[in-house]
ROKOLFI-625743 format. One record per residue (C-alpha): x, z, y; residue in three letters; residue number from 0. Coordinates in Angstrom, 1 decimal. Layout:
PT	x	z	y	type	seq
PT	X	Z	Y	ALA	NUM $
...
% end
This chain:
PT	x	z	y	type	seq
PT	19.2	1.7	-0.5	UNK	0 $
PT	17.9	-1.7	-0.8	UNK	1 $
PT	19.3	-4.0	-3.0	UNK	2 $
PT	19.0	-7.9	-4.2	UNK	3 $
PT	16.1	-8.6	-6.9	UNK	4 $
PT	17.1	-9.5	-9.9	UNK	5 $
PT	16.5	-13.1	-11.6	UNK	6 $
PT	13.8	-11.3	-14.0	UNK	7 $
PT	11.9	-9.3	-11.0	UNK	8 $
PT	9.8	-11.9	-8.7	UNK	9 $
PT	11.0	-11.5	-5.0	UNK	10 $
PT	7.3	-10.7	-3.7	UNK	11 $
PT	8.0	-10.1	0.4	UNK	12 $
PT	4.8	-8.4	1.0	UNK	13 $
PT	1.8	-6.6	0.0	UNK	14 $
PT	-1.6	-5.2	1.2	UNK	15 $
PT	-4.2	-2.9	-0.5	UNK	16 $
PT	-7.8	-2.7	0.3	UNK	17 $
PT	-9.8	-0.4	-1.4	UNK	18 $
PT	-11.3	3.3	-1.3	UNK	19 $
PT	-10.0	6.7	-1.9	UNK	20 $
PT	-8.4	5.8	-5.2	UNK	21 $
PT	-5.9	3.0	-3.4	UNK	22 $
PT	-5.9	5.3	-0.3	UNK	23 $
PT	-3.8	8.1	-2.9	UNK	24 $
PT	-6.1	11.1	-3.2	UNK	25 $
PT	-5.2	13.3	-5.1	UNK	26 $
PT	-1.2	12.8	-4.2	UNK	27 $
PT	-1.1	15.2	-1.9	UNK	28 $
PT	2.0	15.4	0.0	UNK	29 $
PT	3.9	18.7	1.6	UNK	30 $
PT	2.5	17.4	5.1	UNK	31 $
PT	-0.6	17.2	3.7	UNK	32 $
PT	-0.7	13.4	4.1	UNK	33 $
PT	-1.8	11.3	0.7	UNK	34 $
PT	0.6	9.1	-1.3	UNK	35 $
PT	-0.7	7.4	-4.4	UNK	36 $
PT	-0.2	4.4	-6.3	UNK	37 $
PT	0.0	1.8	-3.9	UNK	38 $
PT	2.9	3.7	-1.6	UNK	39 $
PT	4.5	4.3	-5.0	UNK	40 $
PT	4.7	0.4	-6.0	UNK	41 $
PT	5.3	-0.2	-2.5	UNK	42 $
PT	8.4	1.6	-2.5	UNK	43 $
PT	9.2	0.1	-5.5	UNK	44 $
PT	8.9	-3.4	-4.4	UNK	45 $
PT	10.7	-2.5	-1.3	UNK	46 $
PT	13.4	-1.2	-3.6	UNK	47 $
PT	14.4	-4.7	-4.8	UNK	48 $
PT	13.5	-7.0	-1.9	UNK	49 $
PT	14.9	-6.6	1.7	UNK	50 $
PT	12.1	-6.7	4.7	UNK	51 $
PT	9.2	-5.9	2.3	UNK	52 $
PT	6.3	-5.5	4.5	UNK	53 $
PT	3.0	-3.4	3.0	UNK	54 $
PT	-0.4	-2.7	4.6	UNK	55 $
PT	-3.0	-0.2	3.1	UNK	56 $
PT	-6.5	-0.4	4.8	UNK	57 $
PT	-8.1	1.8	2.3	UNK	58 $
PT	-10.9	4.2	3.1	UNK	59 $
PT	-11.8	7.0	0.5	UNK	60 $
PT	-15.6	7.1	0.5	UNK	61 $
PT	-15.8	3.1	0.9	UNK	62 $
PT	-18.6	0.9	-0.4	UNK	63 $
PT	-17.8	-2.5	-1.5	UNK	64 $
PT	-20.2	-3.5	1.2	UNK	65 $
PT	-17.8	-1.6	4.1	UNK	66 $
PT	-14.8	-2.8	2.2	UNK	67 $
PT	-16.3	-6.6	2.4	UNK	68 $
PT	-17.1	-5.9	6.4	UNK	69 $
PT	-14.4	-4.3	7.6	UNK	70 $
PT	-11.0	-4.6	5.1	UNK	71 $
PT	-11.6	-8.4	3.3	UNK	72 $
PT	-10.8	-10.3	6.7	UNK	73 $
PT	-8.0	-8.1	8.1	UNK	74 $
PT	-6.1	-8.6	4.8	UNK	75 $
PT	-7.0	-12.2	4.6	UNK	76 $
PT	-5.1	-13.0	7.6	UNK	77 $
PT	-2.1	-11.0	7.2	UNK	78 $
PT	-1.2	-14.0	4.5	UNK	79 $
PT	0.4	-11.5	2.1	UNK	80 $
PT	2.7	-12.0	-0.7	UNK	81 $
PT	0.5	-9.8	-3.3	UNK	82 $
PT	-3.3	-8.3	-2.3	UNK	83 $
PT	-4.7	-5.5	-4.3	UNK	84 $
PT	-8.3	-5.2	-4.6	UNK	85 $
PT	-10.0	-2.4	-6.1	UNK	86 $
PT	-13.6	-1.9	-5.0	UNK	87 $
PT	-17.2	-1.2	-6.0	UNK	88 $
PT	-16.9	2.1	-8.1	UNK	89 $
PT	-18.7	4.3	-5.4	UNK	90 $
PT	-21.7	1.8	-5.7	UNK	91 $
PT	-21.6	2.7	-9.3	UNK	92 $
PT	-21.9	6.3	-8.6	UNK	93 $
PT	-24.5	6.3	-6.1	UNK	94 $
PT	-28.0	7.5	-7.8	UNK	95 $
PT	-29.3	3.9	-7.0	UNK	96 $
PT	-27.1	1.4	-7.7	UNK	97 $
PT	-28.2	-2.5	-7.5	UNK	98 $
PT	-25.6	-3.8	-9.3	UNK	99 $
PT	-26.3	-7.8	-8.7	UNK	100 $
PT	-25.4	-6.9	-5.2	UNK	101 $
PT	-22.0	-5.5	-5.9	UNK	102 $
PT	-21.5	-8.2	-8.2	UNK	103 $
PT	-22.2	-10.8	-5.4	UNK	104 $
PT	-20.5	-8.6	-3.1	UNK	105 $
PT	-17.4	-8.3	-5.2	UNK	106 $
PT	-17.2	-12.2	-5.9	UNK	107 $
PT	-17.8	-12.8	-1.8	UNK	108 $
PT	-14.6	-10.3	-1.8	UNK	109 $
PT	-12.2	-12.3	-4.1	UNK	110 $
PT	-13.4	-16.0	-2.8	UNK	111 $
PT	-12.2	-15.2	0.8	UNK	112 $
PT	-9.2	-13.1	-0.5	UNK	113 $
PT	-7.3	-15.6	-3.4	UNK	114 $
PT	-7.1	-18.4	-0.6	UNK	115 $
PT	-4.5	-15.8	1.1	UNK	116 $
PT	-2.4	-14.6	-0.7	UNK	117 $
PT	0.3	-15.6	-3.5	UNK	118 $
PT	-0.8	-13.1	-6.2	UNK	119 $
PT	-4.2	-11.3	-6.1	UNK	120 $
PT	-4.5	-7.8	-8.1	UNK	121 $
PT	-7.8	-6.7	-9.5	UNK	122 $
PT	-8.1	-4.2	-11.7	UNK	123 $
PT	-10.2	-2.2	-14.1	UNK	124 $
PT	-10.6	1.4	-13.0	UNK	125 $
PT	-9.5	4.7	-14.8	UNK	126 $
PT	-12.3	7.0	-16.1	UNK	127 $
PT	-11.9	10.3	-16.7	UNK	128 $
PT	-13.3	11.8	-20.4	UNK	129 $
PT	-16.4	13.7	-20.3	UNK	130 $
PT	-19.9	13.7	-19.1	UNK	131 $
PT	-20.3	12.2	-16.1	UNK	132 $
PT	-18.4	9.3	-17.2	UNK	133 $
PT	-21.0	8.9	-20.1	UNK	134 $
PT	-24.0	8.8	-17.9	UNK	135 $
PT	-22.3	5.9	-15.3	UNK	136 $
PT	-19.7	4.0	-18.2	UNK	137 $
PT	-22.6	1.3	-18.3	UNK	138 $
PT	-22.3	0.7	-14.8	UNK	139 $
PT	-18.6	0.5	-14.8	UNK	140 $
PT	-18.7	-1.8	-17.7	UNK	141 $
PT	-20.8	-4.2	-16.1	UNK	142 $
PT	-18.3	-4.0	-13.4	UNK	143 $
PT	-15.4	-4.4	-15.3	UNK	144 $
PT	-17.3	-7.4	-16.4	UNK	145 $
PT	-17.5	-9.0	-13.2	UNK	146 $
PT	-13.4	-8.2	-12.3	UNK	147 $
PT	-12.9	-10.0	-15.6	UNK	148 $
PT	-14.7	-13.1	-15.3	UNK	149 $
PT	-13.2	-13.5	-11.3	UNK	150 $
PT	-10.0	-13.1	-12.2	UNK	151 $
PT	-10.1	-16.1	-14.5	UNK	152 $
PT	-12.1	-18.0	-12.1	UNK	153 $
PT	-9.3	-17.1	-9.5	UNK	154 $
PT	-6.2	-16.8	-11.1	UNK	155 $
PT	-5.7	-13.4	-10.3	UNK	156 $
PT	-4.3	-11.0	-12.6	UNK	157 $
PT	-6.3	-7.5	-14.1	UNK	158 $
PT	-4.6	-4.0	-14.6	UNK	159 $
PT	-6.8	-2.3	-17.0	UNK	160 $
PT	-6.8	0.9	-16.6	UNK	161 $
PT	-10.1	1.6	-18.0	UNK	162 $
PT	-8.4	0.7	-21.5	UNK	163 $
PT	-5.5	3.2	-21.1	UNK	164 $
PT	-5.9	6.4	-22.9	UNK	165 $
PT	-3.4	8.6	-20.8	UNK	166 $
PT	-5.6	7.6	-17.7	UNK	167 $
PT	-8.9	8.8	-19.7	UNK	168 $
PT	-7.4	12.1	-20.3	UNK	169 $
PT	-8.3	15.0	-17.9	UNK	170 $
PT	-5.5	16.4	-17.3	UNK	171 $
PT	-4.2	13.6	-15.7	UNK	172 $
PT	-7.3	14.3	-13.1	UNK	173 $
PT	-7.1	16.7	-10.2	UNK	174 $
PT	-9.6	19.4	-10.0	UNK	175 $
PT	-12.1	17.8	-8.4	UNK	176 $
PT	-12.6	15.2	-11.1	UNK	177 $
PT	-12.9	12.7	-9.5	UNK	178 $
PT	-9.3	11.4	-8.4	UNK	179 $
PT	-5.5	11.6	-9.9	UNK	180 $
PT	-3.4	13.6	-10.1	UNK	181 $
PT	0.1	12.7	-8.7	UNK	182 $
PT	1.0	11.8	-12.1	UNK	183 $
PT	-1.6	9.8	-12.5	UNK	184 $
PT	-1.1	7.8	-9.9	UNK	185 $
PT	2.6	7.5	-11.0	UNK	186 $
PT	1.1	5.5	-13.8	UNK	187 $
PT	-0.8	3.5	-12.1	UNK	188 $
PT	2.0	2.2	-9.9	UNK	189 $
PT	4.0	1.8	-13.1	UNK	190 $
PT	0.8	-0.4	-15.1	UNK	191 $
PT	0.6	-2.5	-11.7	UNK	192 $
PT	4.5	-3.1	-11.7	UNK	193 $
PT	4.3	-4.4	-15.0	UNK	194 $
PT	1.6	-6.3	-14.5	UNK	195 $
PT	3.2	-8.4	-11.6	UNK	196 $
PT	6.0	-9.3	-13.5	UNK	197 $
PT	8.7	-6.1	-12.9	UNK	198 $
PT	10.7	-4.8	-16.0	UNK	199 $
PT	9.2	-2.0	-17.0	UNK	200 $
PT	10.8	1.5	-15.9	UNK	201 $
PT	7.8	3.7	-18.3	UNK	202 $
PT	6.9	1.2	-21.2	UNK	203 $
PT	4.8	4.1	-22.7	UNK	204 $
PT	2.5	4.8	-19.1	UNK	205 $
PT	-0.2	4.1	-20.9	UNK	206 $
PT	0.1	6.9	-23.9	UNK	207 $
PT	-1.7	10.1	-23.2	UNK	208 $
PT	1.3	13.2	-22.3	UNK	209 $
PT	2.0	15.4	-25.4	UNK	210 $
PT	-0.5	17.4	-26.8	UNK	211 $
PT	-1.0	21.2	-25.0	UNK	212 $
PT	-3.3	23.7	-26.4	UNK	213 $
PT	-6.7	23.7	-24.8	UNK	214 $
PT	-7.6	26.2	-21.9	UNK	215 $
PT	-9.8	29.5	-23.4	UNK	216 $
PT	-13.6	28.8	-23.4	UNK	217 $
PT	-14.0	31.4	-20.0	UNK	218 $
PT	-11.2	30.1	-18.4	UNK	219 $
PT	-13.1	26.3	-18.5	UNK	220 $
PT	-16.2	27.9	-17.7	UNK	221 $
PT	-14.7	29.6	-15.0	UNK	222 $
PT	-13.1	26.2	-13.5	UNK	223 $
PT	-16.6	24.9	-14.2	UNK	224 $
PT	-18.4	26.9	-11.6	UNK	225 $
PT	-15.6	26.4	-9.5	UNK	226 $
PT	-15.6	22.8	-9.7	UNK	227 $
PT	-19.7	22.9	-9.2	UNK	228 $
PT	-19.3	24.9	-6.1	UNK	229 $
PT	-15.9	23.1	-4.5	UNK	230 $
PT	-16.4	19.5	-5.4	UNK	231 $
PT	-19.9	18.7	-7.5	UNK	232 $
PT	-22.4	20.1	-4.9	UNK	233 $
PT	-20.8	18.5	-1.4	UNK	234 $
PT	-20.5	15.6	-3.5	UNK	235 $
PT	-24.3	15.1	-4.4	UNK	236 $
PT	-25.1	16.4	-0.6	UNK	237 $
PT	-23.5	13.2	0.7	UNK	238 $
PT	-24.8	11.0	-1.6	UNK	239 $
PT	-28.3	12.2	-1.2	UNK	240 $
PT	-27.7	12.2	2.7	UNK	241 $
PT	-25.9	8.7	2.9	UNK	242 $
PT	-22.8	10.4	4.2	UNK	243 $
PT	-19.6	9.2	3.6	UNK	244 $
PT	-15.8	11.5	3.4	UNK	245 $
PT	-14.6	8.5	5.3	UNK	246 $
PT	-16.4	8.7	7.9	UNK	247 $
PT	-14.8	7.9	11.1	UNK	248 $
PT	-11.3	7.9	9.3	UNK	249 $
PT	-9.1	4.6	9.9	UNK	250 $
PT	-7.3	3.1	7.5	UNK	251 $
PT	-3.9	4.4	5.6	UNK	252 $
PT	-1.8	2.2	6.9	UNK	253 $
PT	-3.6	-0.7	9.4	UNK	254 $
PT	-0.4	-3.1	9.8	UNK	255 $
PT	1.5	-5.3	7.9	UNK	256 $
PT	4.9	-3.4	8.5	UNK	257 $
PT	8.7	-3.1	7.5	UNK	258 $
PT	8.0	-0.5	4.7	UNK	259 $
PT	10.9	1.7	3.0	UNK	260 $
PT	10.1	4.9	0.8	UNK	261 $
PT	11.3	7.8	2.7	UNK	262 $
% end
């Protein structure tokens, strides 16, 4: 049930996300085998409080900031949105060659032809899960996360960092794969985005690590070790080291700028 906003909730009509698998919602999977995710979670939200809310997701897991540039930048331009979410060039980061003055002129290309359109633009500084493979790329990311910083001041737009919150660091906020969220996680997310646009906050504390659990046995991580290798690490490296994408031919989430209510 809709209902009025509130005179300390803004009244945004509107909102499209571009982005790759993290804004498309993996890991969220749903009982139709569909994926939710942040951005239907703080579009529901936003629906919640402001009658005709429209929302568009054109995100593509798998997505380069160059294919995000080409083929998402100009659709959400036009669609003259209330609020655009932009999270982008974490694959490049990833990838075993990485020129990272290209994603940095490819990211800026991004936000100049977005800010023009839109009343609110969201970058944001992405989560990264604790262990090793977050050690050997965090230099990467960082330089990244210096690029969203100094854009967002140059722009006006507004940064949800992510990268700084220790519940999103924590692994078992990460699905199996280790690579995307789980459904709490992106529960958070939606919640430090919220926040960030100006809603009161419904989880003040999304940003604190869940209560401590004891550890899993030392076989039982080994044994989700070689089962992560085998399910998730090796097709992983066989795409990058082929140039194949797990987007490939997929179209995006949610293509229109529609009527959207949570169902």
């Amino acid at each position: 049930m809709q209902t009025n906003p509130t005179p300390s909730a803004p009244a945004h009509a509107s909102l499209v996300a571009l982005g790759d698998s993290f804004t498309e919602g993996m890991s969220d999977l749903l009982p139709d085998g569909t994926y939710r995710g942040w951005a239907d979670l703080l579009a529901a939200r936003m629906a919640a409080v402001t009658p005709g809310f429209r929302y568009a997701n054109l995100a593509v897991r798998g997505k380069l900031i160059q294919q995000i540039v080409d083929e998402q930048v100009d659709r959400a331009a036009a669609m003259g949105a209330d609020v655009i979410t932009l999270v982008g060039g974490l694959n490049d980061t990833l990838r075993p060659k990485c020129d990272m003055v290209r994603v940095r002129d490819l990211l800026t290309e991004a936000v100049e032809r977005l800010a023009p359109h839109c009343k609110q633009l969201v970058l944001m500084r992405s989560p990264g899960r604790q262990g090793p493979v977050l050690e050997r790329f965090r230099p990467r990311m960082e330089a990244l996360f210096e690029v969203v910083d100094e854009l967002a001041d140059r722009h006006d737009a507004v940064v949800v960092d992510l990268y700084g919150a220790p519940a999103l660091g924590d692994p078992r906020l990460w699905d199996v794969d280790r690579l995307h969220l789980t459904g709490e996680g992106h529960r958070r997310v939606a919640e430090a985005v919220w926040q960030t646009l100006g809603y009161p906050a419904e989880d003040p504390e999304w940003h604190l690590p869940p209560d401590a659990t004891l550890p899993p046995h030392w076989v039982a991580r080994r044994v989700e070790d070689v089962r992560f290798a085998r399910r998730h690490l090796l097709p992983w490296i066989g795409r990058r080291l082929t140039g194949r994408s797990s987007g490939d031919g997929l179209p995006p989430k949610r293509p229109e700028l529609l009527p959207y209510e949570a169902a």
